[in-house]
C-alpha positions in Angstrom: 35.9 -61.6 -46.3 36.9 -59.4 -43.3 39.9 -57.3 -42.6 39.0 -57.7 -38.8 41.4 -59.7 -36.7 41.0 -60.7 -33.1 43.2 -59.7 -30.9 44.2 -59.9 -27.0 45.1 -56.9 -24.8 46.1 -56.1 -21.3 46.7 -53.5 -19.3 49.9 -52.4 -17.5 49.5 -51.4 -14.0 51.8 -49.3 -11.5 51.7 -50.6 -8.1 54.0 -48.9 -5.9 52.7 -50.4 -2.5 51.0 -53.3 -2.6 50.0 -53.5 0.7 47.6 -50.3 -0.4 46.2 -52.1 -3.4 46.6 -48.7 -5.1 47.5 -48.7 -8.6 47.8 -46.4 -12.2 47.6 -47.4 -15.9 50.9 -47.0 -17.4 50.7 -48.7 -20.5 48.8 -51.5 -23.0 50.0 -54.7 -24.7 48.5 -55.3 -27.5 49.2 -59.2 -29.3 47.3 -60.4 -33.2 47.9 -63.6 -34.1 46.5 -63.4 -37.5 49.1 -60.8 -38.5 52.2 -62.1 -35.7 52.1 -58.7 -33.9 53.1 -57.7 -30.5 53.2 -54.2 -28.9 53.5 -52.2 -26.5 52.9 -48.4 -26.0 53.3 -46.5 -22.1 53.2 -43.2 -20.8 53.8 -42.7 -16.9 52.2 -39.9 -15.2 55.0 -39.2 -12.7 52.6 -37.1 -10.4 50.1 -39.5 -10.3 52.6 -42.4 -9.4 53.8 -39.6 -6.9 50.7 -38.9 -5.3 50.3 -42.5 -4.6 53.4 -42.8 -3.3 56.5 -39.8 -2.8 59.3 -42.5 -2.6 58.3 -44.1 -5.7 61.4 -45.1 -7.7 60.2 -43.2 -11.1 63.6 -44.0 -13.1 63.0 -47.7 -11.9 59.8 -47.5 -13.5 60.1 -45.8 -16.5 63.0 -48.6 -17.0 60.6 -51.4 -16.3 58.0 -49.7 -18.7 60.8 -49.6 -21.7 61.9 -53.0 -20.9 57.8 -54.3 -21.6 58.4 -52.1 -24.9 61.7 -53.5 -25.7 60.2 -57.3 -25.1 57.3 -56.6 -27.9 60.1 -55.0 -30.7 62.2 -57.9 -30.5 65.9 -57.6 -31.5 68.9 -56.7 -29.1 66.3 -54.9 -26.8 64.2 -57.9 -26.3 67.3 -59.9 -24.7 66.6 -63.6 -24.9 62.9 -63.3 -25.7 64.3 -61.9 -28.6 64.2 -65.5 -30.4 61.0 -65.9 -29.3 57.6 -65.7 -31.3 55.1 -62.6 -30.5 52.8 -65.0 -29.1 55.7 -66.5 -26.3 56.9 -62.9 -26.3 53.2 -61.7 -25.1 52.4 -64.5 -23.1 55.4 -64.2 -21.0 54.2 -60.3 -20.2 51.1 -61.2 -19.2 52.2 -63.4 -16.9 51.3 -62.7 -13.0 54.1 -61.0 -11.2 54.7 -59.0 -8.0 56.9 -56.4 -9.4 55.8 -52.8 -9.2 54.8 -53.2 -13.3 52.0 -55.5 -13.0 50.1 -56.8 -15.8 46.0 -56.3 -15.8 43.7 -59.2 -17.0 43.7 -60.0 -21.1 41.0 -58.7 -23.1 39.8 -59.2 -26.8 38.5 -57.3 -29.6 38.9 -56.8 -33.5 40.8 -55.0 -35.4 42.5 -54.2 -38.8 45.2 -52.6 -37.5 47.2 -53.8 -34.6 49.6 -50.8 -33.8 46.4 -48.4 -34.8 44.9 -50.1 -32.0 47.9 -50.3 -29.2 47.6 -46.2 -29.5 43.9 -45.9 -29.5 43.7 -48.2 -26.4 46.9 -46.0 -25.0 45.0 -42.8 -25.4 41.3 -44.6 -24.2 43.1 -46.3 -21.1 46.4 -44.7 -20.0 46.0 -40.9 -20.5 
């Protein structure tokens, strides 16, 4: 038997003007059924997100960016989605939206550790 488990990922993008189409990677949501796990791990590069755009609202981001995190830990930071399971939880993040935090298309893969994984992919992805 396996320890592999498939799991689903996405991307989170920065777009400060969408009429540029520009974008960065800010951060990865990772979500395993098998083992009920949702995550989330960012890191904005303030002079990148600069570069694209000097009146970017970077304290509006960075809250956006812990919000996503809050979502995936559940409890009081979650808010309502608190009650719900990882899989709603991750769903409802992946969901389109025209906000400056913009999810990228899911992905799969396998792993044996979930969170192992929502680093690696940080590090592979973001930084």
């Amino acid at each position: 038997m396996s320890d592999l488990h498939v799991y689903e990922y996405a991307v989170l993008h920065v777009v400060p003007r969408i009429e540029r189409g520009e974008r960065i990677n800010a951060g990865v949501l990772v979500y395993c059924r098998p083992l009920s796990y949702v995550g989330a791990r960012t890191h904005l590069d303030e002079a990148r997100l600069l570069a694209l755009d000097p009146a970017a609202d970077v304290p509006g981001v960075r809250a956006a960016l812990r919000a996503v995190e809050g979502v995936c830990a559940g409890g009081e930071a979650a808010g309502q989605a608190a009650r719900d399971d990882p899989g709603r939880r991750f769903r409802w993040l992946i969901a389109p939206r025209s906000t400056i935090v913009q999810p990228g298309p899911v992905h799969t893969g396998l792993t044996a550790d979930p969170a192992a994984e929502t680093e690696r992919l940080l590090e592979l992805l973001v930084r």
